[in-house]
Backbone as JSON, one array per atom type, in Angstrom:
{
  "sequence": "XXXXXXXXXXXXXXXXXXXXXXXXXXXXXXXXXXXXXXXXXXXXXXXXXXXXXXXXXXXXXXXXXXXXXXXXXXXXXXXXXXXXXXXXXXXXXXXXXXXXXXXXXXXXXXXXXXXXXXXXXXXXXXXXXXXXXXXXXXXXXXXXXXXXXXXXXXXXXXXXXXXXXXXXXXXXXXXXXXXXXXXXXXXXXXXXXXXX",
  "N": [[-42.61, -14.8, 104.62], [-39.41, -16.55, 103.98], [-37.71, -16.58, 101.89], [-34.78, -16.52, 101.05], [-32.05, -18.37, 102.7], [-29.26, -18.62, 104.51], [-27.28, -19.73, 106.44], [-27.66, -18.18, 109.6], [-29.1, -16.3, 109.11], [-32.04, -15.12, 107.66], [-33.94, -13.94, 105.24], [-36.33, -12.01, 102.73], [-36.16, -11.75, 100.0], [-36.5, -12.43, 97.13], [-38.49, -11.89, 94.68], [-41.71, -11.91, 93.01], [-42.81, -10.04, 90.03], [-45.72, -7.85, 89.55], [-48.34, -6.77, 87.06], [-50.24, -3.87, 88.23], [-53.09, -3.39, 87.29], [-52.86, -6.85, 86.83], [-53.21, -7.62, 89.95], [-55.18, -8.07, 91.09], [-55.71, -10.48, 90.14], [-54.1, -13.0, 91.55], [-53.95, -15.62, 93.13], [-52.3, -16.83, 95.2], [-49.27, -16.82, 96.91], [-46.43, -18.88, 97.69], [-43.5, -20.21, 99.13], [-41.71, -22.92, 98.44], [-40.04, -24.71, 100.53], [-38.27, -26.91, 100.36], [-37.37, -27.36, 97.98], [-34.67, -25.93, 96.29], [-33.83, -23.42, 93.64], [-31.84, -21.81, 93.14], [-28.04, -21.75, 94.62], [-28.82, -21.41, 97.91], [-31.23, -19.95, 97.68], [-34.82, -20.29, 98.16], [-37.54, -21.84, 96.34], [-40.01, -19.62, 94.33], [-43.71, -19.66, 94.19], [-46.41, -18.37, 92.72], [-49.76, -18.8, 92.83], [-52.45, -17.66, 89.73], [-55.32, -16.87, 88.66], [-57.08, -16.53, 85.5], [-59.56, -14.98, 83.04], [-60.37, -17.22, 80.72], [-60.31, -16.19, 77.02], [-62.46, -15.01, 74.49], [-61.9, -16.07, 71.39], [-61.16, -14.29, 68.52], [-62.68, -13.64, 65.63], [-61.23, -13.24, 62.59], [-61.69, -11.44, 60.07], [-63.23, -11.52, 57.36], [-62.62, -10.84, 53.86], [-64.08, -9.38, 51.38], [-64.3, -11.71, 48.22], [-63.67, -12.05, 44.87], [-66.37, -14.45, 43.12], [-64.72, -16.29, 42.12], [-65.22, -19.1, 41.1], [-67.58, -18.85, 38.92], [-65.9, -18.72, 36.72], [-65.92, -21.23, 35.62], [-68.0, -21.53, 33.48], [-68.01, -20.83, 30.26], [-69.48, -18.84, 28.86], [-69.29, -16.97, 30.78], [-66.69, -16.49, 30.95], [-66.25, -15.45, 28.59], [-67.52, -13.41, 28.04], [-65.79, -12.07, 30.26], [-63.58, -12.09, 29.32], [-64.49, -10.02, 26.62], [-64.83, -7.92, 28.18], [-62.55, -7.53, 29.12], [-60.63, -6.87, 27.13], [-61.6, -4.44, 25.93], [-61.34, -2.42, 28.04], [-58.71, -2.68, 28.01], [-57.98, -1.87, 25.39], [-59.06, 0.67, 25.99], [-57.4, 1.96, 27.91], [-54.81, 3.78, 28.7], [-51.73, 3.79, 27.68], [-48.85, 4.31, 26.97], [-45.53, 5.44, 28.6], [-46.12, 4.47, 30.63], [-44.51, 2.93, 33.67], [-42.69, -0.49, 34.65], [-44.59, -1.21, 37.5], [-46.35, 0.76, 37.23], [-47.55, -0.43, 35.56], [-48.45, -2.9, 35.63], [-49.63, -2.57, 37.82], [-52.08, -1.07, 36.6], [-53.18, -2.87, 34.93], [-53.66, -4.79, 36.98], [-55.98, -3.8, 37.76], [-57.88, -3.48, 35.85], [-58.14, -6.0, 35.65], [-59.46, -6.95, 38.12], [-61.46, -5.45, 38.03], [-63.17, -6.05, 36.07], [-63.71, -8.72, 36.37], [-64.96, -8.32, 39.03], [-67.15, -7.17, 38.11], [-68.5, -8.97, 36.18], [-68.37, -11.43, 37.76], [-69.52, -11.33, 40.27], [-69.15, -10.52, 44.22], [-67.94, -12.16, 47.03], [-69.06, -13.02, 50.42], [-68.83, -14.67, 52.68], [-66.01, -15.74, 54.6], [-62.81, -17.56, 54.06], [-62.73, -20.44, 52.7], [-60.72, -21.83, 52.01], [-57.37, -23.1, 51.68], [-54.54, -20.64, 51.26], [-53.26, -19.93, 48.25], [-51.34, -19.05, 45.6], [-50.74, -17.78, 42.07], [-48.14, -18.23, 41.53], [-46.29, -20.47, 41.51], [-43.88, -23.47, 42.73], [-43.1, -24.59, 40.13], [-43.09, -22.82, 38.09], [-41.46, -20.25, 39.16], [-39.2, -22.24, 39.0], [-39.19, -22.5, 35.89], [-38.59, -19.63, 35.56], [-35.97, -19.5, 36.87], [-34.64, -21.19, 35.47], [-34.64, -19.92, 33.25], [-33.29, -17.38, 33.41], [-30.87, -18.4, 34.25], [-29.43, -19.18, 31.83], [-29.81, -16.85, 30.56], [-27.66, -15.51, 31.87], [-25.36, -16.98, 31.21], [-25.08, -17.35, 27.98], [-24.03, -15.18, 25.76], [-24.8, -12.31, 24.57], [-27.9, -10.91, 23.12], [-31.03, -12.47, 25.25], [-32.96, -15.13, 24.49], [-36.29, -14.98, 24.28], [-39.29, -15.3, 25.91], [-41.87, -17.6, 25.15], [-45.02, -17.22, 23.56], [-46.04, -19.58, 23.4], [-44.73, -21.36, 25.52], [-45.59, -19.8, 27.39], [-48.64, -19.91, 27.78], [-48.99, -22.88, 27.95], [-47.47, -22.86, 30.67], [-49.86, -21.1, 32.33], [-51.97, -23.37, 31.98], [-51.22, -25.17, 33.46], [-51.51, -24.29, 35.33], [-53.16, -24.66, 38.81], [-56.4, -24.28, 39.36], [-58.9, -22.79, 41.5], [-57.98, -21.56, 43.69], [-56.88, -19.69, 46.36], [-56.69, -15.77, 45.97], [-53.62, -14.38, 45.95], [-50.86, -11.81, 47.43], [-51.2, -10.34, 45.14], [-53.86, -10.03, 44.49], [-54.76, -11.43, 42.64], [-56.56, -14.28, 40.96], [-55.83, -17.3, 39.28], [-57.63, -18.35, 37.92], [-58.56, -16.13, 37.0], [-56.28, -14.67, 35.3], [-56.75, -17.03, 33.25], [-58.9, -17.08, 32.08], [-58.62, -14.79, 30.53], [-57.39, -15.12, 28.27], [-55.75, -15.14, 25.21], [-55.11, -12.23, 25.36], [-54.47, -11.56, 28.24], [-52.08, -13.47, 28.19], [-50.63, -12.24, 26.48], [-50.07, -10.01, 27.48], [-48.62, -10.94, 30.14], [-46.27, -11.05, 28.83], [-45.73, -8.62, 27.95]],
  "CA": [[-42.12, -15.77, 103.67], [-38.04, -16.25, 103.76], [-37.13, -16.97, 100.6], [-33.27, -16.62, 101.35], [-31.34, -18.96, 103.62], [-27.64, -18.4, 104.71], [-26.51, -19.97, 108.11], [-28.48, -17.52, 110.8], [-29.35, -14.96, 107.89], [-33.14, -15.62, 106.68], [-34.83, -12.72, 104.91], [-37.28, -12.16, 101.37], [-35.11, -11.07, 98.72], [-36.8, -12.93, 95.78], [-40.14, -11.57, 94.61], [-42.51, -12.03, 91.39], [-43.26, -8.77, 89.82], [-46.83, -8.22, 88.61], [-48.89, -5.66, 86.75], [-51.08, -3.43, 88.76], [-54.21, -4.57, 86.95], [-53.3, -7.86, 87.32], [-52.96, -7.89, 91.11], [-56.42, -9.26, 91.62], [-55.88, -12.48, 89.66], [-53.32, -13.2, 92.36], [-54.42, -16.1, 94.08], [-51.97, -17.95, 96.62], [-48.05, -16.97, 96.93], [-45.92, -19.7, 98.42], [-42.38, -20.53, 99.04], [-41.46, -24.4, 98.62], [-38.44, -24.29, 101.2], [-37.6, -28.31, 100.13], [-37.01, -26.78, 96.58], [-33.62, -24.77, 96.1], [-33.46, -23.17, 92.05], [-30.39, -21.38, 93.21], [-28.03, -21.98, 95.9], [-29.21, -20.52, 99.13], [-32.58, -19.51, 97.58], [-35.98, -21.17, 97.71], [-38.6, -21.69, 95.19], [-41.53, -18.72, 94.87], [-44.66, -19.64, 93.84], [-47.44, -18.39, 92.68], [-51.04, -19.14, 91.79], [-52.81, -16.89, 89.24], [-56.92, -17.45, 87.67], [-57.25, -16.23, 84.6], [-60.33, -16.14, 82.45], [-60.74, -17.67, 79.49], [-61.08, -14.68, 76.75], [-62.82, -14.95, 73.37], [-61.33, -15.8, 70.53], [-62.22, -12.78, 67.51], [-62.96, -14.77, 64.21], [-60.9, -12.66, 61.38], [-62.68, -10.34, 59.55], [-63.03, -11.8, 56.14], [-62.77, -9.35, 52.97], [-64.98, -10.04, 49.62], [-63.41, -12.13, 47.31], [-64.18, -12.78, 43.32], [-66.95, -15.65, 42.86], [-63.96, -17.61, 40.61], [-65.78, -20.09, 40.29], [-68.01, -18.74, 37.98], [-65.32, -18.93, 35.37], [-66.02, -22.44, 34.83], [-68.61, -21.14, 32.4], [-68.02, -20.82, 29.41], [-70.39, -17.7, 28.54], [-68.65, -15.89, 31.65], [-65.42, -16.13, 30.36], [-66.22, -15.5, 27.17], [-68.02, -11.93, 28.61], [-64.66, -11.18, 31.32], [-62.35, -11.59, 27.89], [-64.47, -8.85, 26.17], [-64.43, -6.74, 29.02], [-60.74, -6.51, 29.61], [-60.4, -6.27, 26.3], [-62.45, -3.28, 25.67], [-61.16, -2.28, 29.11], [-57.22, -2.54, 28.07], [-57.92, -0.76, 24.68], [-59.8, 2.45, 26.65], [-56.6, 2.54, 28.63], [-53.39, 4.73, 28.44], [-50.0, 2.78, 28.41], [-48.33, 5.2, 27.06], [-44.98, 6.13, 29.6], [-45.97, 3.56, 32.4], [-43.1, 1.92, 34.34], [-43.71, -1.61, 35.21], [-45.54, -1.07, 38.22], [-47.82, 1.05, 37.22], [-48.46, -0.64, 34.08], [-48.56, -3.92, 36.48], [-51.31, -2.47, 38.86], [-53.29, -0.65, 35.82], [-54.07, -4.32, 34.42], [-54.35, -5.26, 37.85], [-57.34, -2.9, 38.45], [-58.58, -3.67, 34.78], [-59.03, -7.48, 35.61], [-60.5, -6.98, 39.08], [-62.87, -4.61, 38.38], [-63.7, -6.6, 35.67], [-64.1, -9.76, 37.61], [-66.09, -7.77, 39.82], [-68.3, -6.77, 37.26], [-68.83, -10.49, 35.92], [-68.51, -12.46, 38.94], [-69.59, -10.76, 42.07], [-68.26, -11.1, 44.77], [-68.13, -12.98, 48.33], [-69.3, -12.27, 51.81], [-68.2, -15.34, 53.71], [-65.08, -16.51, 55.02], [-62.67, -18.44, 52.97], [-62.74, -21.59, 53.18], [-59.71, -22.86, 50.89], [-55.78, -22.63, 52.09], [-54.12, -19.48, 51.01], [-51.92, -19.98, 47.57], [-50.68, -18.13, 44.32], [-50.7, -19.27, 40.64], [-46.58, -18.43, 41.26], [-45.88, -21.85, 42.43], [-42.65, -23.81, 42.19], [-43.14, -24.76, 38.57], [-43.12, -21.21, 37.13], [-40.09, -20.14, 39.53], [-37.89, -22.94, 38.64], [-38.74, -21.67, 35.13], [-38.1, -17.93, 35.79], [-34.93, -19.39, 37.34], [-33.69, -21.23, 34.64], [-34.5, -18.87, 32.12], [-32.19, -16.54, 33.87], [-29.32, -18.53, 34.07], [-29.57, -19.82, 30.88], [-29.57, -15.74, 30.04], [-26.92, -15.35, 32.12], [-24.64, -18.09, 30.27], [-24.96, -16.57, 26.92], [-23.49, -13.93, 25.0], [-25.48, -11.41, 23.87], [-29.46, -11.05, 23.75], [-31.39, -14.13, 25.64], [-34.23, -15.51, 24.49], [-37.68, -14.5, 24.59], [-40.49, -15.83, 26.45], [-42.49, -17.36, 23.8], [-46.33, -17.39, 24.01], [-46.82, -21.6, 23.88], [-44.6, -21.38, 26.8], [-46.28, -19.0, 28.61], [-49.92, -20.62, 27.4], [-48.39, -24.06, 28.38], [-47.88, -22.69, 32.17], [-51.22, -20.8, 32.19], [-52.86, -24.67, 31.32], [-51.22, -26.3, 34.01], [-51.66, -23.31, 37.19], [-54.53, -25.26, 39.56], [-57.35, -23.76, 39.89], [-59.97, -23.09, 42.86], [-57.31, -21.5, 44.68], [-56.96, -17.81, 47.13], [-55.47, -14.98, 45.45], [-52.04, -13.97, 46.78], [-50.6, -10.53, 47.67], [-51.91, -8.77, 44.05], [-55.39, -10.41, 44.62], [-55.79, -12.04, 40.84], [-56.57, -15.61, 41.2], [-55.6, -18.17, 38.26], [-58.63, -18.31, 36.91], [-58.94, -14.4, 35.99], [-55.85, -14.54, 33.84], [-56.59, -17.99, 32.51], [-60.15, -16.46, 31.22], [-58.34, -13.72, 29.38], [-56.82, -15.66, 26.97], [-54.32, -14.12, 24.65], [-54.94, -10.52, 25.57], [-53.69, -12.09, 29.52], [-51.07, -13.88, 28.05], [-49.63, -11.15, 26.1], [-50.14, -8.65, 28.78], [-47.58, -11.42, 30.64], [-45.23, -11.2, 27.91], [-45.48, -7.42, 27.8]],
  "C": [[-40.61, -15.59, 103.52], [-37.54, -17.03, 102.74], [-35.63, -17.2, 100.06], [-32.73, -17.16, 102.49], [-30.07, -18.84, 103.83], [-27.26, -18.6, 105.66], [-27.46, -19.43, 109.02], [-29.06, -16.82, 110.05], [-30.44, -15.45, 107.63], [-33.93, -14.38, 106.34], [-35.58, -12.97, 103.28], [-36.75, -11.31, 100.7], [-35.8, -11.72, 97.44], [-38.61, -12.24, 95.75], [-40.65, -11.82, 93.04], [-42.88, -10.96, 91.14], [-44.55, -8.74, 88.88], [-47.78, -6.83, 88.22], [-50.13, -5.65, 87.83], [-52.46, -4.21, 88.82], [-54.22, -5.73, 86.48], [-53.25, -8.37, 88.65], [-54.3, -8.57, 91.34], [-56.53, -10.82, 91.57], [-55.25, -13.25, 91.07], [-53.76, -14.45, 93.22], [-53.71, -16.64, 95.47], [-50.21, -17.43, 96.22], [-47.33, -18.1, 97.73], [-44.18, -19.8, 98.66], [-42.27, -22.26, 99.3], [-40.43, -24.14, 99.42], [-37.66, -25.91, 101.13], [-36.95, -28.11, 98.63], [-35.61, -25.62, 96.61], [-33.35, -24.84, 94.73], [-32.37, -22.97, 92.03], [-30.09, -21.64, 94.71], [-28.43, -20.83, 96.75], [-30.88, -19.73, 98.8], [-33.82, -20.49, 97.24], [-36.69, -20.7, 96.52], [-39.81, -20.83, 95.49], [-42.23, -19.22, 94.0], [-45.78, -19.37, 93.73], [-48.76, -18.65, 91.7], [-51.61, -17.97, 90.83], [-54.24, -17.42, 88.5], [-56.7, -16.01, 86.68], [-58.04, -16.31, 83.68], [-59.83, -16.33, 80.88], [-61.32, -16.33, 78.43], [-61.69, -15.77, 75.6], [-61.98, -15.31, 72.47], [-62.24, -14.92, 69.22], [-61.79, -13.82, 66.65], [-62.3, -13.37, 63.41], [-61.7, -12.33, 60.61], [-62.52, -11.03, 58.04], [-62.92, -10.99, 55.07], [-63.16, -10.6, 52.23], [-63.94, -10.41, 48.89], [-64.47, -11.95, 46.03], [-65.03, -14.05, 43.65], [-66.02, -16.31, 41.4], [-64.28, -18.55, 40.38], [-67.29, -20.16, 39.49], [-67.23, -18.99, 36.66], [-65.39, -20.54, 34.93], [-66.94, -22.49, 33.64], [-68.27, -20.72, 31.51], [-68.03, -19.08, 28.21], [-69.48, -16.4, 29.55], [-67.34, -15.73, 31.29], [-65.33, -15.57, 28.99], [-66.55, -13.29, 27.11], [-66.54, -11.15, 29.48], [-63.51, -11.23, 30.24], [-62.69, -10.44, 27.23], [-64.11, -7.8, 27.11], [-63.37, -6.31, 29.43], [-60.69, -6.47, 28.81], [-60.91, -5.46, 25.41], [-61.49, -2.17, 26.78], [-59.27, -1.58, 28.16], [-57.31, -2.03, 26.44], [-58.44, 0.55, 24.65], [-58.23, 2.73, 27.0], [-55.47, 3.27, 28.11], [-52.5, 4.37, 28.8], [-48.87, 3.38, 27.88], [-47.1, 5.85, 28.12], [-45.18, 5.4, 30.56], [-45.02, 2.73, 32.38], [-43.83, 0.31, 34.15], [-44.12, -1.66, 36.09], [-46.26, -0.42, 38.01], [-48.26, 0.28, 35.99], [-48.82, -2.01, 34.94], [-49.93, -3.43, 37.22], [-52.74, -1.66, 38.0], [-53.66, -2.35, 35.35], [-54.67, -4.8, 35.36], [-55.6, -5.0, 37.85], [-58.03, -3.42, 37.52], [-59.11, -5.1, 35.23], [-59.19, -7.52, 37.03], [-61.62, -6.48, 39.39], [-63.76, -5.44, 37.24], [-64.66, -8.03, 35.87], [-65.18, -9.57, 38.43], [-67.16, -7.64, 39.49], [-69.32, -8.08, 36.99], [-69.24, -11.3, 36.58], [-69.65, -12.36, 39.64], [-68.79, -11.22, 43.07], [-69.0, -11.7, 46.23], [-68.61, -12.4, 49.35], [-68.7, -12.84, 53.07], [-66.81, -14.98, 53.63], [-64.32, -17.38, 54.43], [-62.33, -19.75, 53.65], [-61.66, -22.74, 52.58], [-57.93, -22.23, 51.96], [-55.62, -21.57, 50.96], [-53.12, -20.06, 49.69], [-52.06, -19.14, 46.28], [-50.6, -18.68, 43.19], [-48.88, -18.7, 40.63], [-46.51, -19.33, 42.16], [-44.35, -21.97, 41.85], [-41.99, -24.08, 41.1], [-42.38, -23.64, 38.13], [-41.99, -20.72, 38.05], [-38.95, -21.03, 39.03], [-37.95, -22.46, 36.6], [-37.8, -20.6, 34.61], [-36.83, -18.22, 36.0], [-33.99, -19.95, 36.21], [-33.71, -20.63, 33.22], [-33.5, -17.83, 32.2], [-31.29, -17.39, 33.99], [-29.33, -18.51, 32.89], [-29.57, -18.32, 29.94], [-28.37, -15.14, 30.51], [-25.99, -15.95, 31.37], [-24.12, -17.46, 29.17], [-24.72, -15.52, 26.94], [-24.65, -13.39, 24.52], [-26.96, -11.39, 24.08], [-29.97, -12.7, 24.29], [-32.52, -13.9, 24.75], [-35.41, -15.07, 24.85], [-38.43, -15.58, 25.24], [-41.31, -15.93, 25.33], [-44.24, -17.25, 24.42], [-47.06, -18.55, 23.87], [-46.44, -21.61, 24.98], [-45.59, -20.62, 27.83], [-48.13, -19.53, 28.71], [-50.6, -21.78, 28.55], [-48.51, -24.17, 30.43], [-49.08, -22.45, 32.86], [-52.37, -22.24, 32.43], [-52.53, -25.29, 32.52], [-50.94, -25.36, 35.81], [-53.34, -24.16, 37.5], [-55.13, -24.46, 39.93], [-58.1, -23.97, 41.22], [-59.53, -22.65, 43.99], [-57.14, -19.7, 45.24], [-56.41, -17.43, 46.83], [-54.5, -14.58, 46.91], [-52.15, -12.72, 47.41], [-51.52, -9.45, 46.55], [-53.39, -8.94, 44.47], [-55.83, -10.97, 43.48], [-55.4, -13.75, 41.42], [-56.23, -16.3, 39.58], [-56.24, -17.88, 37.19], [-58.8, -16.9, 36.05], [-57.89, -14.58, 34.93], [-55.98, -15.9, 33.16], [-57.54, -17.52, 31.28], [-60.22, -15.55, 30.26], [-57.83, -13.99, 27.83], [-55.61, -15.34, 26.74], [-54.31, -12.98, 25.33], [-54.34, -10.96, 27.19], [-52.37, -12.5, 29.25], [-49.69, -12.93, 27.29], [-48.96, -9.7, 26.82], [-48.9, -9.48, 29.94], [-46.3, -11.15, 30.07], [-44.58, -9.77, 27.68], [-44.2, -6.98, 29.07]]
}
């Protein structure tokens, strides 16, 4: 195969380099010699079969049955329980991350308790009750603390209620893993635990 042309000069200077174990696939090398990519060199080609693999289906992890909280009775049961739950606990000295992932734990294990949980596959798009709403908040609450002199403003608890009322339900927890519905179901003791 002369893959290089130059006046009288014809020799195989161009090659395809291929892993070991894939040398079998290999089916057909060629040189087009009506084809020049570069000057003075022809086109190499080759064939290759390849099969068809598997695709692996993603391993699903257990979620919360959240849509039990449309009940009434169940929410009414996952409010006592975190709040039984978050007056056992010790808050005492915690940063905000740990005091952040102790509630966490409190309203998933609680959830857990209440709910149960999943086995399938989810079947909803992936989103967060921090949507764009509640950022453009957050954002202009901070300027708007920036601006002013001296202490800002508090976060009151209609506002924070207010947001709570209008996060859409039915939807896949995020990164922490709490879906909408868990802190909607908490009530106050959720909303103040925001405020905290």
């Amino acid at each position: 195969m002369v893959t290089y042309v130059a006046g009288p000069v014809k020799s195989t200077v161009d090659y395809i380099m291929v892993r070991l174990e894939d040398k079998a696939k290999v089916r057909n090398v060629k040189v087009i010699s009506s084809e020049e990519c570069v000057p003075k060199h022809k086109l190499l080609v080759m064939d290759m079969w390849f099969k068809a693999t598997k695709s692996w289906r993603r391993k699903s992890e257990p979620r919360v049955h959240v849509w039990k909280f449309k009940e009434e009775k169940t929410c009414e049961d996952y409010r006592c329980m975190v709040g039984d739950k978050v007056e056992e606990a010790k808050w005492n000295g915690l940063g905000v991350n740990d005091y952040w992932l102790q509630m966490k734990g409190i309203m998933m294990q609680s959830a857990q308790d209440i709910c149960g949980m999943t086995k399938g596959p989810c079947r909803h798009k992936e989103t967060w009750w921090w949507n764009e709403e509640v950022a453009e908040a957050v954002r202009d609450h901070k300027i708007s603390a920036e601006v002013k002199e001296g202490p800002a403003d508090c976060i009151t608890m209609d506002e924070v209620r207010a947001v709570l009322k209008k996060i859409k339900r039915h939807n896949d927890p995020g990164l922490s893993g709490l879906v909408a519905e868990m802190i909607q179901a908490t009530g106050d003791i959720g909303t103040q635990w925001i405020l905290h």
